[in-house]
Each structure stands twice: as C-alpha cells, then as structure tokens.
C-alpha positions as CSV (number, residue, x, y, z in Angstrom):
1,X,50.4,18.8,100.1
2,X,51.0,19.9,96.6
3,X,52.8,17.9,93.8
4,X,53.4,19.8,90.6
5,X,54.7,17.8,87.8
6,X,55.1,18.5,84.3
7,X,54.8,16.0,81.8
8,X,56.0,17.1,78.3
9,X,54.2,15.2,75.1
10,X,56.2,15.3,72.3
11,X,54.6,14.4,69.5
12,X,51.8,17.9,70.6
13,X,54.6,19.6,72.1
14,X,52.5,20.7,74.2
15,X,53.0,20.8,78.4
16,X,50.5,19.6,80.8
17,X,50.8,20.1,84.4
18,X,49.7,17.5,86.7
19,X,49.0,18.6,90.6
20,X,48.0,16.3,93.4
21,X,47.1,17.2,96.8
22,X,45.0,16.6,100.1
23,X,41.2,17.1,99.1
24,X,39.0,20.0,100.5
25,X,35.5,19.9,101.5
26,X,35.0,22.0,98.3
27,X,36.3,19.0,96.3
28,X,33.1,16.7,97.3
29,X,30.5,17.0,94.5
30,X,34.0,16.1,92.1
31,X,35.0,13.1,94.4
32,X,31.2,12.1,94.1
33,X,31.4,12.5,90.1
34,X,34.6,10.8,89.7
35,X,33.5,7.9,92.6
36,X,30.3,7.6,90.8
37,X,31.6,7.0,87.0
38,X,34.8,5.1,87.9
39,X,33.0,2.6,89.6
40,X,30.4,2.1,87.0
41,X,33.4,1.6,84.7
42,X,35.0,-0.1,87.1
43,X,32.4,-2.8,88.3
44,X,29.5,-3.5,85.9
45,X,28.9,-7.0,85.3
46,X,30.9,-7.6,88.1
47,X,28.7,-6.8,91.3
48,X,25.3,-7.3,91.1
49,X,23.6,-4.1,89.5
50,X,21.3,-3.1,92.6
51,X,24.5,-3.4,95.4
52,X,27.4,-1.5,92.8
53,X,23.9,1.0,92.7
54,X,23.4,1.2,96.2
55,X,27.0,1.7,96.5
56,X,27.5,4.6,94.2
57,X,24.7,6.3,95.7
58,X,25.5,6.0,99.5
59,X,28.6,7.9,98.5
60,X,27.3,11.2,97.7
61,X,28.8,14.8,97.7
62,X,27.8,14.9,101.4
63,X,29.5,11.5,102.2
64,X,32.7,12.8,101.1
65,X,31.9,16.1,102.7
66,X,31.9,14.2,105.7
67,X,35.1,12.1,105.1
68,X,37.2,15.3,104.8
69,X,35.9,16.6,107.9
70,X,36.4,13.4,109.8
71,X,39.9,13.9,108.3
72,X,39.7,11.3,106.0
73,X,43.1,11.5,103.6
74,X,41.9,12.1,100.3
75,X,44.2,12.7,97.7
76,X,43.0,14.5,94.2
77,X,44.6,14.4,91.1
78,X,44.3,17.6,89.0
79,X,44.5,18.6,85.4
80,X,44.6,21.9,84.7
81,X,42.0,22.5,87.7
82,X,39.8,19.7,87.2
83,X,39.5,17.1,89.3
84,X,39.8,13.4,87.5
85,X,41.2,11.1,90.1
86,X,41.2,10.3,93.8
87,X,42.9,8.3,96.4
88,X,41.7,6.9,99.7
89,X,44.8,6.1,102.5
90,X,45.7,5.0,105.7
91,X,46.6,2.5,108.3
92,X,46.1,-0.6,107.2
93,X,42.5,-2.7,108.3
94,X,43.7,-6.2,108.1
95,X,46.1,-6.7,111.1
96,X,47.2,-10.2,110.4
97,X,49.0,-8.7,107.1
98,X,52.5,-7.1,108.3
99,X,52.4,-4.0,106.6
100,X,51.1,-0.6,108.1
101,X,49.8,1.6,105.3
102,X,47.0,0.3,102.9
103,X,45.9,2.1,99.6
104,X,41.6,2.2,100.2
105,X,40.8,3.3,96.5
106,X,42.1,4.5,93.8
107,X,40.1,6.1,90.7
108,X,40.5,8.0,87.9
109,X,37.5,8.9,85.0
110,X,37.5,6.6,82.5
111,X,38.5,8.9,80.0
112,X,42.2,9.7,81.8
113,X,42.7,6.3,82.5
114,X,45.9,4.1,80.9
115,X,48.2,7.3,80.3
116,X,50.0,7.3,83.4
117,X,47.9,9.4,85.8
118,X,47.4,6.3,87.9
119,X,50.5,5.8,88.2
120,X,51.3,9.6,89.0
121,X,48.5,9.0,91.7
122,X,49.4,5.8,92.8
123,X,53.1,7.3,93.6
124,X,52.2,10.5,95.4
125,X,49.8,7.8,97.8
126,X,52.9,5.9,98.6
127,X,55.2,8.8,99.4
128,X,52.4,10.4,102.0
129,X,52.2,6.7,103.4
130,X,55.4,6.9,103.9
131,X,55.8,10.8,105.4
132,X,53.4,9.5,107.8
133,X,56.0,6.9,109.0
134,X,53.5,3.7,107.6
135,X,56.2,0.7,106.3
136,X,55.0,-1.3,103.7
137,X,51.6,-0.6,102.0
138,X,48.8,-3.4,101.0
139,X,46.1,-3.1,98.7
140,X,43.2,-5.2,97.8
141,X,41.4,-5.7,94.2
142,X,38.7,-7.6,93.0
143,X,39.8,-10.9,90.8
144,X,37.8,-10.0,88.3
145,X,39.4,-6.8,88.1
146,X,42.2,-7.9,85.5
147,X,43.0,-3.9,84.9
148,X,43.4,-2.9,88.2
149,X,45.5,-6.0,89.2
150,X,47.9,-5.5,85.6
151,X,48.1,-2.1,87.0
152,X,49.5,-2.8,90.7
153,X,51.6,-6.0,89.2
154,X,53.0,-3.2,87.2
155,X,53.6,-1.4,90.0
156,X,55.5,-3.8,91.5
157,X,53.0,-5.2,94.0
158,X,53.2,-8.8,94.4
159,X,49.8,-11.0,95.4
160,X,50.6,-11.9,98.9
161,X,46.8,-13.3,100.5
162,X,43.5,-13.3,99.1
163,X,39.9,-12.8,100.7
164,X,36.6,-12.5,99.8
165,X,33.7,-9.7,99.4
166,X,29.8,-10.4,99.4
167,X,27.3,-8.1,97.5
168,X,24.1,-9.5,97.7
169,X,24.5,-12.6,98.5
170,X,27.3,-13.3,95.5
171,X,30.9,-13.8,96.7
172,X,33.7,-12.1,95.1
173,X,37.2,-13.3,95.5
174,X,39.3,-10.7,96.5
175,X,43.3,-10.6,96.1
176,X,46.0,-8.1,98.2
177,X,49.1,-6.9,96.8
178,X,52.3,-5.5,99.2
179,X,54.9,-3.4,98.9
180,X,57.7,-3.2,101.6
C-alpha cells in the first residue's frame, strides 16, 4: 500500500512528498531506530528507567524482523526515503470495548513530530482499518501522556474506558479513545 501526498510549504516554496506504506523486512533496523528514540522521548520520567530500558531493547531490528514475517501490519511513514514514523494495527485486544480495529502504536522521531506527519500517519492507519472491513477503531495512551492524548482528542477520539499498566511494580493509569 502506497500513499503519496504532497504537502506544499509556502513560506519555502518548497514541496515535500510524504509516502506511507506496509513495512518490509528491510525496514527493521529503522523501526528499531525510530521505536528506540520515540519511546525515550516518549516515556522518560514516566516508566521506571530499567522497564522503559528493558523495553526498548527487547524490540530490536530482529524483533521487528520477526513481526513483519509473522505479518504483523506495520505502516511506515517516509520522507524523502527515510523512514521517521511507524504504526502498529489490528483487531482490537480488549473485547469488552465494541469496536473491532485498535491503533497498537504510533511514533514518529522526535524531530518530525507536531507538523502534521502524525496526523498524516494516524489517517492512512484508519483508512487500512477500515479496507480491512474493522468498524470503529480504539486506542490506548498513558495519562501521563498529555501529548499523545491532545493529539487523538484532536483527532476526534473521545475517552471512552480507562485501565491500568504495571512496569515494575508502579501502576500507570491508562485511558482508551474510540472512533466509530
């Protein structure tokens, strides 16, 4: 699956072209790189330093290898051939929530986040949850994470059950946003 789209800056007039697609096994070291430094942006302070660690590293070039052989869908966001964003989807895991398609992750590097590439991202997850015939997509965020839950209120999800996570030993509260 390729998306092409252009977005046109006008104060560089300059054009950039934006592609996202299904990953390749060839995309895991970048998944790795972009896992690895979005989630140290992402969650420092937040989970204890030796699980968010421990996590990082367990998801290694050869982890995502593995997802995309197990047929894991992967999406990639491109810029001009580099990889700077990924998303993780499919059927949703919580099956007292009456939606079908749930949004796993969702990163970017730091550096191309809050310019819209999320939400280019974010988009092209919800229209291949959709081809695959999945109604209503959930999504769950860390309350802590005040960026990533602005993001998917601007979005248009709305908080609709929360939960909790446990890294060693300290609970996080966790909160899920729908879409119909």
């Amino acid at each position: 699956m390729w998306v092409n789209t252009l977005l046109t800056y006008d104060s560089v007039m300059s054009t950039l072209t934006v592609n996202t697609r299904r990953a390749k096994r060839e995309d895991s070291e970048a998944i790795a790189a972009v896992h690895d430094q979005s989630w140290q942006n992402a969650y420092s302070g937040m989970v204890p330093h030796t699980a968010l660690n421990r996590m990082v590293q367990r998801r290694g070039a050869a982890w995502w290898a593995t997802a995309i052989d197990r047929h894991t869908v992967i999406l990639v966001l491109e810029i001009k051939g580099k990889l700077v964003g990924y998303a993780t989807i499919g059927r949703n895991r919580v099956k007292t929530l009456p939606f079908d398609g749930e949004v796993y992750e969702l990163y970017l590097l730091p550096e191309y986040q809050g310019v819209g590439l999320g939400a280019h991202l974010f988009l092209s997850a919800m229209s291949e949850l959709k081809r695959r015939s999945l109604k209503g997509t959930v999504v769950w965020v860390l309350a802590e994470n005040l960026p990533a839950i602005k993001f998917y209120q601007n979005a248009g999800g709305r908080q609709i059950a929360q939960g909790k996570e446990t890294f060693d030993g300290k609970d996080l509260k966790k909160l899920a946003f729908a879409w119909d």
